[in-house]
C-alpha positions in Angstrom: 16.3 58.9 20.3 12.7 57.9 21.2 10.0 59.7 19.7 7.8 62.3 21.5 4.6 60.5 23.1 2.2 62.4 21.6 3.4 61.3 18.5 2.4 58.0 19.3 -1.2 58.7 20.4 -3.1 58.6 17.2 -1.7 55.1 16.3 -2.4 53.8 19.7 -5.9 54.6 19.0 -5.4 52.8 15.6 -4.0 49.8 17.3 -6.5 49.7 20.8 -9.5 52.0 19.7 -10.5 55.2 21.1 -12.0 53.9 24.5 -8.7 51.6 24.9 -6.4 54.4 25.1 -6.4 56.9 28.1 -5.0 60.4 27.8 -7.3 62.8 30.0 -4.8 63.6 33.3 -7.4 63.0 35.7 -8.3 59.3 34.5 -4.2 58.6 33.6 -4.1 59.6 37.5 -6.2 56.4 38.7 -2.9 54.5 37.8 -0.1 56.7 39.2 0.7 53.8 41.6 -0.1 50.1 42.3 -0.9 48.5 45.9 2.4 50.5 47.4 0.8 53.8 47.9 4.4 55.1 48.8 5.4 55.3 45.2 3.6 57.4 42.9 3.8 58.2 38.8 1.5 59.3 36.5 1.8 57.9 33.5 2.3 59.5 30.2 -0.5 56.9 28.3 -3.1 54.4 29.1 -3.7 51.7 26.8 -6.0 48.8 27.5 -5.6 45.8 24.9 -7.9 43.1 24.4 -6.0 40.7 22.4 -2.1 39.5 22.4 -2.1 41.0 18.9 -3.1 44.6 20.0 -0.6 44.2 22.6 2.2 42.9 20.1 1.6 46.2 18.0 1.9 48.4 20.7 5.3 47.0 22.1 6.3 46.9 18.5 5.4 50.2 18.3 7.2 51.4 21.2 10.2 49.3 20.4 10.5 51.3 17.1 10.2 54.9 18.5 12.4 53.6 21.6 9.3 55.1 24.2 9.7 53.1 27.3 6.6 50.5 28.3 4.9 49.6 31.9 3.1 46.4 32.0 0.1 46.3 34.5 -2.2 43.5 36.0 -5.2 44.7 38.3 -2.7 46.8 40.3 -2.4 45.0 43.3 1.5 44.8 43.7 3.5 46.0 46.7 6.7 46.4 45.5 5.9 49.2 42.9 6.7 47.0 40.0 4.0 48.3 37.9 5.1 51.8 38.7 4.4 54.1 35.3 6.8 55.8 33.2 5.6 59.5 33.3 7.2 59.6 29.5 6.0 56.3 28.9 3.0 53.5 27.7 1.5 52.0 30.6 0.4 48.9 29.4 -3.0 47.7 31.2 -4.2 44.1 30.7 -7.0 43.8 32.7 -9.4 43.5 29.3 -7.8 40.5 28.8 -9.8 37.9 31.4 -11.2 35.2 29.5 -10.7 31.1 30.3 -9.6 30.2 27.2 -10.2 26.3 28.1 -10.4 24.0 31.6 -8.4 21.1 30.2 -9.5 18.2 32.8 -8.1 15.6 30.9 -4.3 16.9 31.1 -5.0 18.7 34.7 -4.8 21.9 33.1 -6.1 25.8 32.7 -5.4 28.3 29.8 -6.5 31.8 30.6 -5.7 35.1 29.6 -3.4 37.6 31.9 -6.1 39.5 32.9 -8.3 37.0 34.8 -8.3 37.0 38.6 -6.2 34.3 40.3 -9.4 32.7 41.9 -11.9 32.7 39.3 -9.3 30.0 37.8 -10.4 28.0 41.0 -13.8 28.8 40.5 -14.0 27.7 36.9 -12.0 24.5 37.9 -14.1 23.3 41.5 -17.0 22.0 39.2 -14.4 18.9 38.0 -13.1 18.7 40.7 -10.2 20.6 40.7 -8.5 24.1 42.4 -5.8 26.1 41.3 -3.1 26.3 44.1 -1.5 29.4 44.1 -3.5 32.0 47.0 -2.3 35.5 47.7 -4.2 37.1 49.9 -5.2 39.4 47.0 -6.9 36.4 45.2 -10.0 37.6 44.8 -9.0 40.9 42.8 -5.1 40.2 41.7 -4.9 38.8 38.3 -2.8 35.8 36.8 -0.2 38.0 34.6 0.3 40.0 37.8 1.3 36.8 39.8 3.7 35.7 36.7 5.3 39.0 36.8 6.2 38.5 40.6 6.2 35.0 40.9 3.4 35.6 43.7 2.8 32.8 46.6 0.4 33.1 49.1 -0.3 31.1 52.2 -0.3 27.9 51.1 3.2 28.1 49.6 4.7 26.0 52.1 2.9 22.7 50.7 2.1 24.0 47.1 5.2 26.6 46.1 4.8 29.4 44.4 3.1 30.5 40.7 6.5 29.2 39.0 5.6 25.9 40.6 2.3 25.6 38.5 3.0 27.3 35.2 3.8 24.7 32.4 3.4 27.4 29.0 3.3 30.9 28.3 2.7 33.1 25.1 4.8 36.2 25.6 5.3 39.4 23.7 9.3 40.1 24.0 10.4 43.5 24.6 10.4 43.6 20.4 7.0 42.7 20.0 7.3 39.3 18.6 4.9 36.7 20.1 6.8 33.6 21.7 4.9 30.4 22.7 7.7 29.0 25.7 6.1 25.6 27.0 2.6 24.0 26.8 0.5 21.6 28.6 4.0 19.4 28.6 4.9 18.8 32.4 8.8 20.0 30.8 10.7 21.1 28.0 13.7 20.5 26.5 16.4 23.3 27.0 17.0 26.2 29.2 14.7 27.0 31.6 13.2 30.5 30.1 9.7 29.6 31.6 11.4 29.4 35.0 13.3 32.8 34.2 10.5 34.3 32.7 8.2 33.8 36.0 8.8 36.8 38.6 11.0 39.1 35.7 8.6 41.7 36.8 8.2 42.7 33.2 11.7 43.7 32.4 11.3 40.7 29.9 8.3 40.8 28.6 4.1 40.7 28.6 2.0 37.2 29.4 -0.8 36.9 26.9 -1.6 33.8 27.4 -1.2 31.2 30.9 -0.7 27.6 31.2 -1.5 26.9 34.9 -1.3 23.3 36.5 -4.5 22.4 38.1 -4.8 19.9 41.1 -7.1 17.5 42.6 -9.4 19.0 45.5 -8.0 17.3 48.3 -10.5 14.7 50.0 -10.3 16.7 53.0 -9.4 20.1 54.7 -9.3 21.0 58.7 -7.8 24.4 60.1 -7.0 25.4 63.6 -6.4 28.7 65.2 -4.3 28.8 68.2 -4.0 31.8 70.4 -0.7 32.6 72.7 0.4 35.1 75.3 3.7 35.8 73.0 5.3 35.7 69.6 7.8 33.4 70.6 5.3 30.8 72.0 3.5 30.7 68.7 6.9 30.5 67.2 8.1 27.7 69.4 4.7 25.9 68.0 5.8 26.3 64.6 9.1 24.7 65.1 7.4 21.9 66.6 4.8 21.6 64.2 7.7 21.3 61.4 9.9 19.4 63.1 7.3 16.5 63.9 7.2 15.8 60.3 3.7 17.8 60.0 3.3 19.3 56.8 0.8 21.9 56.8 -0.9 23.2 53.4 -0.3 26.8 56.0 1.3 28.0 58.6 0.2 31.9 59.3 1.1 33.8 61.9 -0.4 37.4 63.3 1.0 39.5 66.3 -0.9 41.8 68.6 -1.2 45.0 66.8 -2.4 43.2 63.5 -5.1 41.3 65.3 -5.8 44.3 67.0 -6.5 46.0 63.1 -8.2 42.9 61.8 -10.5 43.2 64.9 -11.2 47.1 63.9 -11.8 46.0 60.2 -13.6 43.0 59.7 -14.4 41.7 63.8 -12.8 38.5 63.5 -13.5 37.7 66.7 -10.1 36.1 67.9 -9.6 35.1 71.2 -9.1 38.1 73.5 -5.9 39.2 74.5 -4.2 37.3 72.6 -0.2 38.2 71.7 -0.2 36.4 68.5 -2.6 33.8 66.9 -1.2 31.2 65.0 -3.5 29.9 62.0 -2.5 26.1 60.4 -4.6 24.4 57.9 -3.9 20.5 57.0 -5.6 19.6 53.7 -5.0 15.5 51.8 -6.6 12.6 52.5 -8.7 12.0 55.4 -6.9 9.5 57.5 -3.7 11.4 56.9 -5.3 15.3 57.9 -7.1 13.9 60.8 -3.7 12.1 62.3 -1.8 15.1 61.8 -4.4 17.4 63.2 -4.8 16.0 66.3 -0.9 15.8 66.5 -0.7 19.8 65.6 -3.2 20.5 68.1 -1.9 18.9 70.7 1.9 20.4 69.8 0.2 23.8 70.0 -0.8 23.7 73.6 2.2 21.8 74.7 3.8 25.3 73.8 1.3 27.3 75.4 -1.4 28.0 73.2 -4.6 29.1 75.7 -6.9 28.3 73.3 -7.1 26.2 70.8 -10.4 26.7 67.9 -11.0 24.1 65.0 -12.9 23.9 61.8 -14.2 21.4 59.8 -16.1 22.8 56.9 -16.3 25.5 54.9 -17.5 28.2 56.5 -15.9 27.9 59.7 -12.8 27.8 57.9 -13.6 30.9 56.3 -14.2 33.0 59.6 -10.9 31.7 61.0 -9.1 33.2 57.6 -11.2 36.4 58.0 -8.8 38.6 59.8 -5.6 36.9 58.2 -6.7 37.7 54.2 -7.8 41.0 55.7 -4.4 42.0 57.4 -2.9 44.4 54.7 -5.9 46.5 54.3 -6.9 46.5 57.7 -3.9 47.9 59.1 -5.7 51.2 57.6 -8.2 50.9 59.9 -5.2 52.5 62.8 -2.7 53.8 60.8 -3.3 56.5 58.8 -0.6 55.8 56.1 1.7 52.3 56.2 4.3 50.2 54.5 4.1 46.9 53.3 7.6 45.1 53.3 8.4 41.5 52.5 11.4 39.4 53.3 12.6 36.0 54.5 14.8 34.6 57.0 15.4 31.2 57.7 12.3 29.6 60.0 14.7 29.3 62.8 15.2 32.5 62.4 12.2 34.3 63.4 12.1 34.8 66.9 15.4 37.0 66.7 14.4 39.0 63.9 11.2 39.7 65.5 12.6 41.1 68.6 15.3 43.0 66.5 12.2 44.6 64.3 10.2 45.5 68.2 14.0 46.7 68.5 13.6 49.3 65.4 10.0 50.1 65.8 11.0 51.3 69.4 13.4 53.4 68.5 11.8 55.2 65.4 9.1 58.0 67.3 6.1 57.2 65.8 6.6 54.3 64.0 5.2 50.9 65.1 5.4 47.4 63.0 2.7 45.1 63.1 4.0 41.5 61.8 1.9 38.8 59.4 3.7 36.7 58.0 4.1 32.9 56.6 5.7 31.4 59.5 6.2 28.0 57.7 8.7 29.1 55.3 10.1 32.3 57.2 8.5 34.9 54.5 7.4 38.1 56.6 5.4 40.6 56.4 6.1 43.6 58.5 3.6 46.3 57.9 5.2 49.7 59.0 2.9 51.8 60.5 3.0 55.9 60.2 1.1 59.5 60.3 2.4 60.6 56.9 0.9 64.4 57.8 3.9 64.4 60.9 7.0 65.6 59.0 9.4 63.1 58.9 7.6 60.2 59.8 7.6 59.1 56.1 11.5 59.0 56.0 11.5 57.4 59.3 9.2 54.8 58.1 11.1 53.8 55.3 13.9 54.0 56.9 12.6 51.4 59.5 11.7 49.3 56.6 14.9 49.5 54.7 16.3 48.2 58.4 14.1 45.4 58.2 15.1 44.1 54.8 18.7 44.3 56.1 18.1 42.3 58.9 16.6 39.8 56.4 19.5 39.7 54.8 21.9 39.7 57.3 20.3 36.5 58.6 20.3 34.5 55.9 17.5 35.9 53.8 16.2 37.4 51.0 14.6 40.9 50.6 11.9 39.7 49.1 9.7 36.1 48.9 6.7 36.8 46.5 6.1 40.8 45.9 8.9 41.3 44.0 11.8 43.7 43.9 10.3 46.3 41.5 11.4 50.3 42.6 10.8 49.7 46.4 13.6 47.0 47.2 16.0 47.5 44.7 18.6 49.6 46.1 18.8 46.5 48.8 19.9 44.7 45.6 23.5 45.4 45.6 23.8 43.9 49.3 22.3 40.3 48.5 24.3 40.4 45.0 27.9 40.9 44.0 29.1 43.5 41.4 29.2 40.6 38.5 26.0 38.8 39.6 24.1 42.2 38.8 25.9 42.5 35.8 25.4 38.9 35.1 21.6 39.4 35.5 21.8 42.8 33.5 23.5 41.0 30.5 21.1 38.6 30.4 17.9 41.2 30.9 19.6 42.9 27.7 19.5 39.3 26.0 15.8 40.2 25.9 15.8 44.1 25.9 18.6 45.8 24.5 17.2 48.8 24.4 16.0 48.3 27.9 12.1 50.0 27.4 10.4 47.2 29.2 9.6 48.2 32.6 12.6 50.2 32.8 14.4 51.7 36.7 12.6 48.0 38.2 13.9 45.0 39.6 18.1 46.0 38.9 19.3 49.5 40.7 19.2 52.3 38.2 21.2 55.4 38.7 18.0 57.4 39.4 17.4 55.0 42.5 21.0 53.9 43.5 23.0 52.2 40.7 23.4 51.6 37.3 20.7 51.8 34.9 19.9 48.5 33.5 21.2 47.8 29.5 23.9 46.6 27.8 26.7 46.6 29.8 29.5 49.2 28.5 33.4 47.4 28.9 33.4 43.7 29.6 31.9 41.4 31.6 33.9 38.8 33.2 32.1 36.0 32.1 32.5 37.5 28.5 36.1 37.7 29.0 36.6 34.1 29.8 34.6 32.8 26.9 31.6 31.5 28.7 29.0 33.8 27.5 28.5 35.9 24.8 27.9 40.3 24.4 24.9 41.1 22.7 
């Protein structure tokens, strides 16, 4: 039986010191939630570590009074992964942001979770060098936060996502022993538990300490924004795009009502009445971006685009990205409250579930759904739009977005690409996964947390939510009962 929390307090304080532990209500409050608003905790504890060995003795600590543990990046999450345990330690590692070493020789940075996805890049551009991974959040969202959701960004379709450039971790497990899985190696031997590790959303452990892939600057970079009368023009340009062999580092796409908030928030300036914009960005050498470029540009107005802008250097790059990296927080700018979903469907895909989602936003009063989204790869991201002071509108707004994730899903897809499952999208876990592959991924959660205290009711439906709370399973599993795996 776990131990009452307040129990726990003075040897936190032992462990993290007295201004790494947070117990006044009021500052435990400034965590009750991470990017998705919608979801809302306070949690019981603070504690802010500065080293892997103050975290070690603090999941150790919990493990042995059985109180349930929350890890947290920089809080900018929208799936409600780092959602706090109102009886539990909310684990906060945003003390933890030093470079530990840019390895040039090997291509490689070591940093600490806490450190913010581009200062990597920032350390690294003086050799030469960038780190690839770029949510939209890069400027604030920090490297332990992108392990623990596996987090892409728009360049994904080139580059992949975060498991794509992490070659070593130092984890604390779920018992507070400190594991070293990988290096500077570009494999290991074995089972992949780097692989599995990346996107766990904490249900397996904390990062202390990141081995990240570095990669040459590319000789050059050229972008293009493209504005059309519809969605399905711009998507008609991205299929042709792809389908001429052109592989763009992006592919981003932006309808109507999101240009129309990026235009409120940060004037953008896109072209005027425009029904979507399409942004693609070529980066490699030079002969080989300039070929393709012309041959993207041209396939963009074949399918309509009315205008067509460019940019060659820096800065013009960055204003035609302005109202793209904006999008999430801009939507705030005409909606007083909103959802941020995030699913996939195959690229061919998009132009149906796009009308479907006009379909849903239509019929929902007082809902509307502005789309961004990585139109490369099919990953959407529908921001649901709603007056949260209207009764009802918030269950009608997640019931549109719940919808939406179907659709995904019953084209195909996935419910999410790169923000993670966490409390938000995992009652849609039992309709992209049988009975026994939930239980499969439950036995081997338990492999790593028997007692199931880390980051407990996330990623696997949990009785509270929908399902059945993540552990050791009780009666047993098939794959037990043929011999192939073993009960822990």
């Amino acid at each position: 039986m776990a131990q009452p929390l307040s129990a726990l307090i003075p040897r936190l304080r032992e462990i993290c010191g007295d201004d790494g532990v947070i117990t006044d209500q009021h500052r435990r409050r400034t965590y009750e939630s991470d990017g998705l608003t919608y979801h809302a905790s306070t949690p019981g504890v603070v504690v802010l570590p500065t080293s892997t060995e103050q975290v070690a003795a603090v999941v150790r600590l919990c493990a042995e009074t059985g109180v349930p543990y929350v890890p947290r990046g920089a809080g900018t999450g929208l799936s409600a992964g780092a959602l706090p345990h109102s009886e539990g330690v909310l684990v906060v590692t945003s003390r933890m942001r030093r470079i530990v070493e840019i390895d040039v020789a090997n291509e490689r940075a070591v940093v600490q979770p806490g450190v913010a996805n581009l200062e990597v890049t920032r350390a690294a551009a003086p050799h030469g060098y960038y780190y690839a991974p770029d949510p939209s959040s890069q400027q604030v969202c920090s490297v332990g936060g992108n392990i623990a959701e596996n987090s892409g960004g728009a360049h994904c379709l080139k580059y992949g996502f975060t498991v794509n450039h992490v070659t070593g971790l130092e984890i604390v497990t779920p018992q507070g022993e400190v594991v070293r899985l990988g290096g500077k190696a570009a494999d290991a031997p074995g089972y992949d538990l780097l692989g599995a590790f990346v996107g766990s959303e904490g249900t397996l452990g904390i990062a202390t300490e990141i081995t990240v892939r570095l990669l040459r600057s590319p000789q050059k970079v050229r972008t293009l924004l493209a504005a059309f009368e519809t969605m399905d023009a711009g998507g008609s340009a991205v299929s042709a795009i792809i389908s001429a062999g052109v592989l763009p580092a992006a592919v981003e796409m932006m309808d109507a009502l999101s240009i129309e908030a990026a235009e409120a928030a940060v004037a953008c300036d896109y072209p005027p009445g425009a029904g979507a914009v399409l942004i693609v960005e070529l980066d490699g050498p030079a002969a080989d971006v300039d070929a393709q470029f012309d041959r993207a540009t041209r396939l963009c107005r074949e399918a309509g685009a009315f205008e067509v802008r460019t940019a060659d250097d820096a800065a013009e790059r960055a204003r035609i990205w302005k109202g793209r990296k904006s999008a999430f927080a801009a939507v705030g700018r005409i909606s007083p409250a909103y959802i941020v979903q995030d699913g996939v469907v195959p690229r061919t895909a998009l132009p149906e579930v796009l009308r479907r989602i006009a379909e849903l936003s239509a019929a929902a009063s007082g809902i509307r759904v502005a789309n961004v989204f990585h139109a490369g790869d099919g990953n959407l991201h529908p921001l649901v739009l709603f007056d949260d002071s209207e009764p009802g509108a918030s269950e009608r707004a997640a019931e549109v977005s719940g919808k939406i994730l179907d659709l995904c899903i019953e084209h195909g897809g996935s419910i999410t690409g790169e923000h993670g499952v966490g409390v938000d999208k995992a009652c849609q876990m039992p309709e992209m996964f049988s009975p026994d592959d939930l239980e499969t991924m439950d036995l081997f959660r338990s492999a790593f947390d028997p007692d199931g205290i880390a980051n407990p009711e996330k990623l696997l439906p949990t009785p509270r939510l929908c399902g059945e709370r993540p552990g050791v399973r009780k009666g047993v599993h098939p794959l037990v009962a043929e011999g192939a795996a073993e009960q822990f």
